[in-house]
C-alpha positions in Angstrom: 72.9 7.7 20.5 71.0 4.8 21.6 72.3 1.4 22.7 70.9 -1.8 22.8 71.9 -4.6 25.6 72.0 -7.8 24.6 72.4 -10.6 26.8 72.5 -14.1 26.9 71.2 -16.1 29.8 71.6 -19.8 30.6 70.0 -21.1 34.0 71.0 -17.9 35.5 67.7 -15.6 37.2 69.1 -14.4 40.4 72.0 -13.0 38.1 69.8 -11.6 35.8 67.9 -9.9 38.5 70.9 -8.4 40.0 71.7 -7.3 36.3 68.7 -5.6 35.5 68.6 -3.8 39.1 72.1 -2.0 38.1 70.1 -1.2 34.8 67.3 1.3 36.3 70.3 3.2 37.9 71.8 4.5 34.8 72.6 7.8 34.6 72.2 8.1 30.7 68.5 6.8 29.6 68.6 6.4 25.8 68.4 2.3 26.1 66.6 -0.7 25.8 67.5 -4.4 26.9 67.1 -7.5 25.3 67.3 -11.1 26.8 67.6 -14.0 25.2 67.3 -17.6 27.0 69.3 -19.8 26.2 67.4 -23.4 26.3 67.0 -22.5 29.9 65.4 -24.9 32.1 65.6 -22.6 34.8 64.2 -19.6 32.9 64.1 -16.1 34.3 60.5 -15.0 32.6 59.7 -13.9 36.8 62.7 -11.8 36.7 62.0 -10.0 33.3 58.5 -8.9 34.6 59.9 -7.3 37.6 61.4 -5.3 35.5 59.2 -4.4 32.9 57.7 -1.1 34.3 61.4 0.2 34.7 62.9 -0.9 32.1 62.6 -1.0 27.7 62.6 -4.8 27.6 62.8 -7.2 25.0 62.9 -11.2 26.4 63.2 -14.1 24.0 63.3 -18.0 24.5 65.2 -20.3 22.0 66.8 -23.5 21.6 70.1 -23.8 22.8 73.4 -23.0 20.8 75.8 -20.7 22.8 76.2 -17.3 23.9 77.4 -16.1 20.3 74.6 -17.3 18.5 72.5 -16.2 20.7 74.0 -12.5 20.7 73.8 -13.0 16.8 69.7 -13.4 17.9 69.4 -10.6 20.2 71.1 -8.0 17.4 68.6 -9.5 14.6 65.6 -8.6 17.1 67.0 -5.2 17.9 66.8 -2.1 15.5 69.7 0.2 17.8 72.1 1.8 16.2 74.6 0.5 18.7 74.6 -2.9 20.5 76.5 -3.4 23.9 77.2 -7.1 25.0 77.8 -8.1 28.6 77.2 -11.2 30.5 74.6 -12.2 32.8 76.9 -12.3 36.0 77.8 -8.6 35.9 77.0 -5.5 37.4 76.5 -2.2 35.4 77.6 0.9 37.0 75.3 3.7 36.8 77.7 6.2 34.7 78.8 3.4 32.3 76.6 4.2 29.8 77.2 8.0 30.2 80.9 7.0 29.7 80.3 5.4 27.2 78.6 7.8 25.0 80.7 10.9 26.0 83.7 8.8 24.8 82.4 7.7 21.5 81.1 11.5 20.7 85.4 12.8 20.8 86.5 9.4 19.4 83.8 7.3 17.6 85.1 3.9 16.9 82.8 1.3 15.5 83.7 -0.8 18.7 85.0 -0.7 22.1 85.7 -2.3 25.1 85.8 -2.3 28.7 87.7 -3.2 32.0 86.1 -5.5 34.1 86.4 -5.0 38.5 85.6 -6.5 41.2 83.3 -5.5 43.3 83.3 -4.6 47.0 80.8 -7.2 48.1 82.4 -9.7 46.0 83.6 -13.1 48.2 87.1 -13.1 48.6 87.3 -15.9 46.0 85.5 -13.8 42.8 88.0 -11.4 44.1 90.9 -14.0 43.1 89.5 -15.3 40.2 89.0 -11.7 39.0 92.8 -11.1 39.6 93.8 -14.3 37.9 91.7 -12.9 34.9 93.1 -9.3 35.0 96.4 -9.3 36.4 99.4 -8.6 34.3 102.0 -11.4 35.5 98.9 -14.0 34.7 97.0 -12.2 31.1 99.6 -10.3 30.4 96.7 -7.8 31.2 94.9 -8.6 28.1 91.6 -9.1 29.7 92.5 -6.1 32.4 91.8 -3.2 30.0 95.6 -2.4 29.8 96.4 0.5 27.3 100.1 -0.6 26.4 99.5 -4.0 25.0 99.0 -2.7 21.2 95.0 -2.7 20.2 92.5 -3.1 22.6 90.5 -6.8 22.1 86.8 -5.8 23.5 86.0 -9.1 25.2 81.7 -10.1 25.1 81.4 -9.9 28.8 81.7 -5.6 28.4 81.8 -4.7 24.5 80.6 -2.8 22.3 79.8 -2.7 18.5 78.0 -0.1 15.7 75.7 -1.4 13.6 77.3 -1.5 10.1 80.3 -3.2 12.0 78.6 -6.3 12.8 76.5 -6.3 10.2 79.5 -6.0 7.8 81.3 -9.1 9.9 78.5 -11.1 10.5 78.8 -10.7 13.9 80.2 -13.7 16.1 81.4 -16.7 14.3 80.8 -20.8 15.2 83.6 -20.7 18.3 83.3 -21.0 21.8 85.0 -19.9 23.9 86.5 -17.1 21.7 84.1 -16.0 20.1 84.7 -12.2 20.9 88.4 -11.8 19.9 87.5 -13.8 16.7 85.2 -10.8 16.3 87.8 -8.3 17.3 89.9 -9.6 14.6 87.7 -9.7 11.9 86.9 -6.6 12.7 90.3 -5.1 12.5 90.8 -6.9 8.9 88.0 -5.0 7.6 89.1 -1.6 9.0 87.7 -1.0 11.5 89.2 0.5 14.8 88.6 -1.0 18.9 89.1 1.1 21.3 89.7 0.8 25.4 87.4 2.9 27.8 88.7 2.7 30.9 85.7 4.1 32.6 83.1 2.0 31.1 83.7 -1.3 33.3 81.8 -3.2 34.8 81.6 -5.8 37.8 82.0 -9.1 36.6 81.3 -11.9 39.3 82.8 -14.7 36.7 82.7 -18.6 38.4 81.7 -18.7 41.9 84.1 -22.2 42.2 87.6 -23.4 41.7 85.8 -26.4 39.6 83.8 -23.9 37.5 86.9 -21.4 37.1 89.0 -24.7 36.2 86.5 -25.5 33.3 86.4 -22.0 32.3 90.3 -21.6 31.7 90.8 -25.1 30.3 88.6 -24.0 27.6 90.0 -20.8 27.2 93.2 -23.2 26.2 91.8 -25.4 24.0 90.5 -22.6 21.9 93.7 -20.2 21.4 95.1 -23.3 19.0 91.9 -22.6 16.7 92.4 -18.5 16.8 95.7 -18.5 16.4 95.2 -21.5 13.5 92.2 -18.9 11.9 94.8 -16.1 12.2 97.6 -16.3 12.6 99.4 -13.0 12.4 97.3 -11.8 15.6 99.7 -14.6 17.7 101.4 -12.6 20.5 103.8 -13.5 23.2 101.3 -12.3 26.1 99.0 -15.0 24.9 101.6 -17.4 26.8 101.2 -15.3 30.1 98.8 -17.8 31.7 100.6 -21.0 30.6 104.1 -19.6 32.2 102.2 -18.5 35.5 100.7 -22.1 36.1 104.0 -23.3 35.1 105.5 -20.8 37.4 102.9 -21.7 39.8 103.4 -25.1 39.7 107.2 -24.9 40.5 106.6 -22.7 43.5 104.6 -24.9 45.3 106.6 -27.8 46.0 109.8 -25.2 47.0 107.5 -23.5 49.2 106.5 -26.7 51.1 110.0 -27.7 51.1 111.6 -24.8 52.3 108.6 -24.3 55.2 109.2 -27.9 56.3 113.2 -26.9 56.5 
């Protein structure tokens, strides 16, 4: 089988570089990768030619409009048979591929997903961020590639998509953030089946500040109103996980300080 990466950069090089470095270790070699910029003003062109004589490399510049419309880009300018999202602040691991396709050939599924880690030179900050992401008491482990939480929702930073899937959904609708479990669920109207591949993760730096992290989540919020508005049958208790732990969180605090200063 062959898969396509398709990636969306904004402003973002020395990720990309680190990206495309993981890329030439890959075990499995049936691939090709396409960037698309963003609007950048802080393009990654340099990067792209590093890369060129070690990697199948398609770059593209356009206005921008968001990551999902400019994943929607990439999969028009790609003729694979399988199209793999990730973002541009993650590392690959060489057998993810490999994974990948061994999974898919004794269950095929028309998408899948994948945990996301942290990785061991990761500051000790990305390493909390990636727990607040992952963890169970704060996502209810719905971004931590936990099996017993009903179907697996492939988030875009590590997912995974056929063809005829996302050409039969249109692929990522006007949203973000959300954009990938409003995918997920379309998905799942028509038919089709997600699954989880535990081995096929990936390291996922995510924001490098409490600001940036802050913004992240708060939009995170603002957006489950519109899924849950667009469907509502897909509403789950777990989707209240991170609202109780800052709550929870919140409460603690002042206790804490109380009790210390006792």
């Amino acid at each position: 089988m062959h898969f396509s990466f398709v990636i969306p950069v904004f402003n973002r090089p020395a990720e990309v570089d680190e990206l495309l470095e993981s890329l030439t270790f890959q075990t499995y070699t049936n691939f090709d990768t396409v960037i698309v910029e963003d609007g950048s003003t802080l393009k990654c062109d340099k990067v792209i030619n590093k890369y060129k004589s070690k990697l199948d490399i398609q770059y593209y510049f356009k206005s921008n409009s968001g990551p999902g419309p400019s994943r929607n880009y990439g999969v028009d300018k790609s003729n694979s048979e399988y199209f793999i999202f990730c973002d541009s602040d993650c590392i690959i691991p060489p057998m993810y591929l490999n994974e990948v396709q061994k999974q898919l050939k004794i269950n095929y599924t028309d998408a899948f997903g994948g945990p996301d880690n942290a990785h061991s030179s990761f500051t000790p900050l990305q390493k909390a961020i990636n727990y607040a992401m992952t963890a169970f008491i704060t996502t209810g482990g719905i971004r931590g590639g936990k099996k017993s939480i009903g179907n697996f929702q492939p988030r875009s930073f590590n997912m995974g998509i056929s063809k005829t899937a996302y050409s039969n959904t249109g692929g990522f609708g006007n949203i973000h953030p959300g954009e990938d479990p409003d995918l997920t669920i379309r998905l799942w109207k028509l038919g089709y089946e997600t699954q989880l591949i535990p081995k096929a993760f990936v390291y996922h730096k995510r924001r490098i500040s409490w600001t940036q992290f802050y913004k992240q989540v708060n939009k995170f919020g603002k957006c489950r109103p519109i899924l849950n508005y667009w469907h509502p049958e897909t509403s789950k208790i777990t989707y209240w996980f991170p609202t109780c732990f800052i709550f929870g969180l919140a409460l603690g605090l002042p206790v804490s300080i109380i009790n210390n200063s006792s």
